[in-house]
BAFI-3210 file (N, C-alpha, C; in Angstrom, 3 decimals, decimal comma, padded with zeros to 6 digits):
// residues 156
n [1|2|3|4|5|6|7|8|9|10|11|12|13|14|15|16|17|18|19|20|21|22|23|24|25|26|27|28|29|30|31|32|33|34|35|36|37|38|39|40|41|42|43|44|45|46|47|48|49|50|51|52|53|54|55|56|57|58|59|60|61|62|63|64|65|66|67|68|69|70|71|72|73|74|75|76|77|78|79|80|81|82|83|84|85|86|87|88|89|90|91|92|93|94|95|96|97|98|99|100|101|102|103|104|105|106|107|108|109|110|111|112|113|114|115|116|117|118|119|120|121|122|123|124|125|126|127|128|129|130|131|132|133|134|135|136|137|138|139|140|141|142|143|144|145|146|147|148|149|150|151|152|153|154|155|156]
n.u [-211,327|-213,735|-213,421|-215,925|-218,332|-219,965|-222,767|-223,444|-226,303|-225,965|-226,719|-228,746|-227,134|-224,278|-224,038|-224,000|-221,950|-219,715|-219,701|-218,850|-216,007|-214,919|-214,274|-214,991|-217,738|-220,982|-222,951|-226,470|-229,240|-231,906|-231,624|-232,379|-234,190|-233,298|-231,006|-228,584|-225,004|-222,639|-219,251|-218,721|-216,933|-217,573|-218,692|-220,080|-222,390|-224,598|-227,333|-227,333|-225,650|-223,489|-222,537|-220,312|-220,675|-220,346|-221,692|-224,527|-224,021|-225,259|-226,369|-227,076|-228,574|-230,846|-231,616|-232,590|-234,507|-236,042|-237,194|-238,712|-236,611|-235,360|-235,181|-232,558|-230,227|-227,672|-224,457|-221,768|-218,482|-216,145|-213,791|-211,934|-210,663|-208,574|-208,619|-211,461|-213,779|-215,453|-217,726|-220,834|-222,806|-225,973|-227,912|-230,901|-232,612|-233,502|-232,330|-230,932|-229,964|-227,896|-228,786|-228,654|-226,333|-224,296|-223,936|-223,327|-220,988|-219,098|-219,789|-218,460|-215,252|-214,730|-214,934|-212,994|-212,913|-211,843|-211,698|-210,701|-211,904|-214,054|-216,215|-219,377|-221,718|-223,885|-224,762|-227,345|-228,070|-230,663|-230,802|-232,956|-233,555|-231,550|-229,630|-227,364|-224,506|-221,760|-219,347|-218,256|-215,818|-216,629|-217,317|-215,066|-215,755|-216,354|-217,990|-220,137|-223,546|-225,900|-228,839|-228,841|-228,951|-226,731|-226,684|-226,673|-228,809|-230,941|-232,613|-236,146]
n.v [-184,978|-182,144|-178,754|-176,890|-174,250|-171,304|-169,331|-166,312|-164,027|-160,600|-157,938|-154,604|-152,264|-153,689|-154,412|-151,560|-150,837|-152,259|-151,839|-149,363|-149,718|-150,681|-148,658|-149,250|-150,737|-151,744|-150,696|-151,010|-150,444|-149,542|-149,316|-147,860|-149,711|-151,607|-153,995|-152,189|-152,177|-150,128|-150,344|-148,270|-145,868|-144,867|-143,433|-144,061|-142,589|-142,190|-144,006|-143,964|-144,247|-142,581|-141,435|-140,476|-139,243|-138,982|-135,701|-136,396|-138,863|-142,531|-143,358|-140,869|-139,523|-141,420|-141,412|-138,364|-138,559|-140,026|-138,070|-137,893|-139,701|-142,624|-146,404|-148,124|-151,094|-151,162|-152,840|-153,861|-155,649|-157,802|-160,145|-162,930|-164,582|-166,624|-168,012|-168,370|-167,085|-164,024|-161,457|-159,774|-157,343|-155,797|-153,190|-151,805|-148,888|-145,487|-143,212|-139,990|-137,325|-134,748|-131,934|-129,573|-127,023|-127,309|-128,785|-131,246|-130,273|-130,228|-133,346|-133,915|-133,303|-135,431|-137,635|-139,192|-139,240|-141,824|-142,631|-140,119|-137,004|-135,112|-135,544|-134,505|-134,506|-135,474|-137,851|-139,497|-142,778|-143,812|-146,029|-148,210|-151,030|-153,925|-156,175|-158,537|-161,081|-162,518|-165,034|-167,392|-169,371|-173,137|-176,518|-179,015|-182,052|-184,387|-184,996|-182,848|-182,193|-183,322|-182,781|-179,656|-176,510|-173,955|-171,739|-172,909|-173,755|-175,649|-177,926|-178,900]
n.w [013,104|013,321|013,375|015,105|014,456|015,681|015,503|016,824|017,771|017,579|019,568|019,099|020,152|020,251|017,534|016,392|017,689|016,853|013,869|013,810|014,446|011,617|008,966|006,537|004,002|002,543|000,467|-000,179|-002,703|-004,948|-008,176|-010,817|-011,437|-010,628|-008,427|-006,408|-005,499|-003,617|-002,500|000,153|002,170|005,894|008,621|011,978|013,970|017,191|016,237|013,247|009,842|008,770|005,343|002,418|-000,817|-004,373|-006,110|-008,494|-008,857|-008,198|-006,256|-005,054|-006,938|-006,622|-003,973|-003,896|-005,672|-003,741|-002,092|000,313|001,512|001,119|001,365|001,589|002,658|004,538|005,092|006,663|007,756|009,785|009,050|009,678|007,955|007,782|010,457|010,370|011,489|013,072|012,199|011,296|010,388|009,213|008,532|007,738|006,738|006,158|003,711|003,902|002,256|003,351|004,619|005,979|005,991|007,998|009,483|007,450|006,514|008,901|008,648|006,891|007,365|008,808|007,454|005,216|001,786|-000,231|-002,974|-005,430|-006,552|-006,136|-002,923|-002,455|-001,835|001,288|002,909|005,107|006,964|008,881|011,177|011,427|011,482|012,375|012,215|013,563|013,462|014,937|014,137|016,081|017,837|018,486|019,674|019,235|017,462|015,886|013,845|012,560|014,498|012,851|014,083|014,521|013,533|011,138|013,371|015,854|016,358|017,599|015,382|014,796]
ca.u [-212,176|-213,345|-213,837|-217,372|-217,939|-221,328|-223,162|-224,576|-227,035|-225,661|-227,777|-228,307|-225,933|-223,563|-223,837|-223,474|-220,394|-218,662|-219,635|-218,139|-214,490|-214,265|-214,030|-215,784|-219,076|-221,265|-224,450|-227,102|-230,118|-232,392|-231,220|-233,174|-235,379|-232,622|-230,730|-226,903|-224,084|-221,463|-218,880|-218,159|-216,845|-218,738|-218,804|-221,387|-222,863|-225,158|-228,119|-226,806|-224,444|-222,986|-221,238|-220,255|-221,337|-220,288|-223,040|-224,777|-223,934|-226,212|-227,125|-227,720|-229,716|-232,142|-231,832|-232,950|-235,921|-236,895|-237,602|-238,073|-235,636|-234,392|-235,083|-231,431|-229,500|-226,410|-223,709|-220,047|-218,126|-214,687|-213,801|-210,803|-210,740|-207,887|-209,312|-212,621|-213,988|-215,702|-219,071|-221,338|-223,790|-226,876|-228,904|-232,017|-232,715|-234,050|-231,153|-231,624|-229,240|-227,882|-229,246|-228,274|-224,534|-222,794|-223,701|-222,272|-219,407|-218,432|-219,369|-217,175|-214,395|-214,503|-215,020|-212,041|-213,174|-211,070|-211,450|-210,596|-212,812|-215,213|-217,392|-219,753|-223,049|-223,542|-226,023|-227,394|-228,570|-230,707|-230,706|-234,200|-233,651|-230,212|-229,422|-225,880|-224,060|-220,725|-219,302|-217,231|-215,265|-217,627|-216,605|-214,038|-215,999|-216,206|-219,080|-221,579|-224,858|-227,000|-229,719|-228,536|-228,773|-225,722|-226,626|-226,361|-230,546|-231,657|-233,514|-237,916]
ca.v [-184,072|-180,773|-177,594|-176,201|-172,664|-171,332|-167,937|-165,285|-163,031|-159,446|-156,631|-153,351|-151,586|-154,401|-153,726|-149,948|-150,555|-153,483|-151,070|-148,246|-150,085|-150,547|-147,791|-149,512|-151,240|-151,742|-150,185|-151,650|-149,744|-149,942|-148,199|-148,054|-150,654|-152,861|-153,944|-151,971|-152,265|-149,690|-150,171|-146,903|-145,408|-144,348|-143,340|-144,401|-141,558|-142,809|-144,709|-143,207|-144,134|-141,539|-141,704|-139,004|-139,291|-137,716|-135,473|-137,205|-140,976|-143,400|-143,284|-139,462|-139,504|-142,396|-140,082|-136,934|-138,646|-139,967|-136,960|-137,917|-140,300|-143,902|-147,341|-148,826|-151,400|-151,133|-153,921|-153,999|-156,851|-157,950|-161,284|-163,442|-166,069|-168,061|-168,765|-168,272|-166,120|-162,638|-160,401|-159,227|-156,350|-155,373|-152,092|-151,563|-147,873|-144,808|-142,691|-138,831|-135,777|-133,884|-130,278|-128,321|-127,056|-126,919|-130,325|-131,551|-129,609|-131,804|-134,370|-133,726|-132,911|-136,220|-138,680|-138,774|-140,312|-143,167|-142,063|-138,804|-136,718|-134,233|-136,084|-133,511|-134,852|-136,424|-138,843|-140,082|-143,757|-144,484|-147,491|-148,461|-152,428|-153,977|-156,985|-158,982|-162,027|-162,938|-165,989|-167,753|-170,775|-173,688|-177,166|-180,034|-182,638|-185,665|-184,495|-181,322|-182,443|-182,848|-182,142|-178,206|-175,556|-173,257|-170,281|-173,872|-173,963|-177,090|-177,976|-179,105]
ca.w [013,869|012,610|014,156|014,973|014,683|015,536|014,717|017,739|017,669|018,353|019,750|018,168|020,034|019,822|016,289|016,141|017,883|015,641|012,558|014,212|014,290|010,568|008,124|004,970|003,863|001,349|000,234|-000,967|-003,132|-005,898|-008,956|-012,532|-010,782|-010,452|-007,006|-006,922|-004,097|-003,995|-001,024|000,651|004,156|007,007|010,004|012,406|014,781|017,478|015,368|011,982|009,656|007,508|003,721|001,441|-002,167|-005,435|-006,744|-009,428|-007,951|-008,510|-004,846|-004,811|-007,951|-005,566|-003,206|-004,416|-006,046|-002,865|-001,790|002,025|001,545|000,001|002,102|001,639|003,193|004,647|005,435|007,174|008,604|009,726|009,018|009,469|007,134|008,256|011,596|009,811|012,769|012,471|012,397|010,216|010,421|008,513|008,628|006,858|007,237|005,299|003,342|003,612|002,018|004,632|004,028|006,903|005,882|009,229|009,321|005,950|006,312|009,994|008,435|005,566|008,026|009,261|006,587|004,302|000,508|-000,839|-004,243|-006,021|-006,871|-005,339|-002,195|-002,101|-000,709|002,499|003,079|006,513|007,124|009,841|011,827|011,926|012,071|012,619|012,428|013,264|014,089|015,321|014,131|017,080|017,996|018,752|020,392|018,484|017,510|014,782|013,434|013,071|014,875|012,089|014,400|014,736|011,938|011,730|014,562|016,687|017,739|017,797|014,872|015,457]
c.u [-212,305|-213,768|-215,004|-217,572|-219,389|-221,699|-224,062|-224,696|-226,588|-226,982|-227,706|-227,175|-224,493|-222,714|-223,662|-221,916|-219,291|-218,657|-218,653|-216,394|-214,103|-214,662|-215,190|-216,986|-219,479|-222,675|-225,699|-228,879|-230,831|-231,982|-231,805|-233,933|-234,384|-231,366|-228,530|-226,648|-223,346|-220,723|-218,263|-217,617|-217,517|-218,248|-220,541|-221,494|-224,359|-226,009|-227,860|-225,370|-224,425|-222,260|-221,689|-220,394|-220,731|-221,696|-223,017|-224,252|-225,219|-227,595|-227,417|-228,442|-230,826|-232,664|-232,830|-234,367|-236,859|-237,322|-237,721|-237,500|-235,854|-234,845|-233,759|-231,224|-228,334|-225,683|-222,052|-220,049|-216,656|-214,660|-212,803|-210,812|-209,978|-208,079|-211,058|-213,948|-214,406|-217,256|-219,315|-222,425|-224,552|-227,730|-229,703|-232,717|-233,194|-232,621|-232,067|-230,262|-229,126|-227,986|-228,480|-226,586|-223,898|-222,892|-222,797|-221,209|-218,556|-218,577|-218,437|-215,630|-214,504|-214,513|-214,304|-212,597|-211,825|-211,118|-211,635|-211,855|-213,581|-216,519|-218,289|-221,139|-222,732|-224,821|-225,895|-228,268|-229,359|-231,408|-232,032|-234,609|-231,971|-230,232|-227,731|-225,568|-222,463|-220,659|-218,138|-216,636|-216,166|-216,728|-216,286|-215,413|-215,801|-217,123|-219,906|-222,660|-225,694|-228,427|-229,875|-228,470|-227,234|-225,677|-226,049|-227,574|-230,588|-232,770|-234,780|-237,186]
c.v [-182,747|-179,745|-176,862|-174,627|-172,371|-169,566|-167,551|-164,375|-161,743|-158,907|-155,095|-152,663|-152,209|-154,208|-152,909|-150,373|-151,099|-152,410|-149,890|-148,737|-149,943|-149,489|-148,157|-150,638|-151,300|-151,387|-150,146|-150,762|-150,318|-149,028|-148,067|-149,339|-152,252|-152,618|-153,284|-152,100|-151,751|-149,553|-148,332|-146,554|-145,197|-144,132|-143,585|-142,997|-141,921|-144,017|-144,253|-143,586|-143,253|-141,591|-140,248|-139,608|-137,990|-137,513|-136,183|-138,416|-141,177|-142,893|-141,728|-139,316|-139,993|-141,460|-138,731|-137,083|-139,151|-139,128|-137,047|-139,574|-141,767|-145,244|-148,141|-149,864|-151,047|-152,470|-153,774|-155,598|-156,835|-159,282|-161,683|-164,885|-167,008|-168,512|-169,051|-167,701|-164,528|-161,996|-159,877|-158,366|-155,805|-154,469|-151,912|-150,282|-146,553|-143,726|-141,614|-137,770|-135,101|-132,316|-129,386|-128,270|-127,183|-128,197|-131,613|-131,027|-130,492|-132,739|-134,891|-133,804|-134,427|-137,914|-138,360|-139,693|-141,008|-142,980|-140,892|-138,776|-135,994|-135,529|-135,418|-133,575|-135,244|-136,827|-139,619|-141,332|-144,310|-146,144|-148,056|-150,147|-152,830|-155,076|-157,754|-159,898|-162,021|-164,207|-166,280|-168,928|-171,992|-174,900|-178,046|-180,769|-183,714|-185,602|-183,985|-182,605|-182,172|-182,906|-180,471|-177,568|-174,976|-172,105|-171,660|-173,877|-174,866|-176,856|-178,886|-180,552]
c.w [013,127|013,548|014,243|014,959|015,087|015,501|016,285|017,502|018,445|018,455|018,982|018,763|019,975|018,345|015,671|016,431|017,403|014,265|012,716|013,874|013,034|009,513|006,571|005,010|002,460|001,390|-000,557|-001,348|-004,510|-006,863|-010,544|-012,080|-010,740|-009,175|-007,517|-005,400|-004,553|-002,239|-001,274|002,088|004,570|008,076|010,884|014,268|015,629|016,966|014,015|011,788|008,283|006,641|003,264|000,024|-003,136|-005,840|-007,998|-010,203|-008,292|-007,333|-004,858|-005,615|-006,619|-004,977|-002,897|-004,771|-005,107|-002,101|000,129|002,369|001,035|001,200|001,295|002,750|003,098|005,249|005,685|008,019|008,512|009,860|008,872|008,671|007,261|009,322|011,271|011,091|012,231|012,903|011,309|010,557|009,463|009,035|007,095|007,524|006,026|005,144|003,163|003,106|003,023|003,341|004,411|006,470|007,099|009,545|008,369|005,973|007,679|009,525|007,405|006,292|008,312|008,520|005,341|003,133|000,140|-001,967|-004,210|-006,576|-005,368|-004,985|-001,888|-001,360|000,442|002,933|004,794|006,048|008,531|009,866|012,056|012,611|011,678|012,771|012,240|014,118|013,864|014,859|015,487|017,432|019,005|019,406|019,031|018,511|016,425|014,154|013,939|013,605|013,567|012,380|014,715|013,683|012,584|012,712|015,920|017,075|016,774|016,640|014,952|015,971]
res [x|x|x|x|x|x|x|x|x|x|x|x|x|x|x|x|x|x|x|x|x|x|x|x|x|x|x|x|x|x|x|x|x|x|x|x|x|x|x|x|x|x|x|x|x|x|x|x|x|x|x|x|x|x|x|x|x|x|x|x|x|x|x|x|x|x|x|x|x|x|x|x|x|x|x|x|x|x|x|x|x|x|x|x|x|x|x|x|x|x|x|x|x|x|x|x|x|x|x|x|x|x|x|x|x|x|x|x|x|x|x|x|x|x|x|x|x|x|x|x|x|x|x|x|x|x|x|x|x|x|x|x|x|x|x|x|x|x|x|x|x|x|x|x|x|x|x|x|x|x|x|x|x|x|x|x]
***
């Protein structure tokens, strides 16, 4: 017998709030016209998630030249691999430089960097589309339905 697992569809705020729990991610951009991922922290602040950046990062270069801002993805998840159980979250959202100082400076206050070195930007991400699934424990059986994809809907 093997164990079924099957995949649900979170909601956005579902998904704010799973991102919110873990600390790290990964961030996905275009960089010299080619696709980069650098994981970083965050914090997530209503529809916004926030990272700090060394000046003249990849991602703050992007940044800077987008002038009103960057279409990035973002991606967190927590996943247990020995029960093989977990969540995954995707934001596709526009990256902007925080300007205003009293802003950057809380958010500095609150997002500790993981590497040395001066974090001195601070970049906002919003949430414009969101997408995320839960994987979860499905029923025993003797074999998958190979009439079902993996979310479990019934395939035509």
């Amino acid at each position: 017998m093997s164990y079924q697992r099957r995949m649900e569809e979170l909601t956005k705020p579902q998904c704010l709030e799973l991102m919110s729990t873990v600390q790290i991610g990964r961030l996905v951009f275009v960089h010299h016209a080619l696709p980069a991922i650098r994981p970083v922290n965050h914090l997530v602040e209503h529809e916004t998630i926030v990272i700090r950046a060394t000046v003249g990062s990849a991602i703050t270069e992007e940044v800077m030249i987008g002038h009103r801002g960057l279409v990035v993805a973002y991606e967190a998840d927590a996943i247990d691999t020995a029960r093989q159980l977990g969540w995954s979250v995707i934001v596709i959202g526009t990256a902007e430089l925080v300007t205003d100082r009293l802003a950057a400076e809380r958010y500095r206050s609150l997002i500790e960097p993981w590497v040395a070195g001066p974090a001195d930007e601070v970049i906002t991400i919003s949430a414009e589309m969101v997408h995320g699934y839960r994987m979860v424990p499905g029923r025993l059986s003797d074999q998958a339905d190979p009439g079902t994809s993996v979310t479990g809907k019934r395939l035509s």
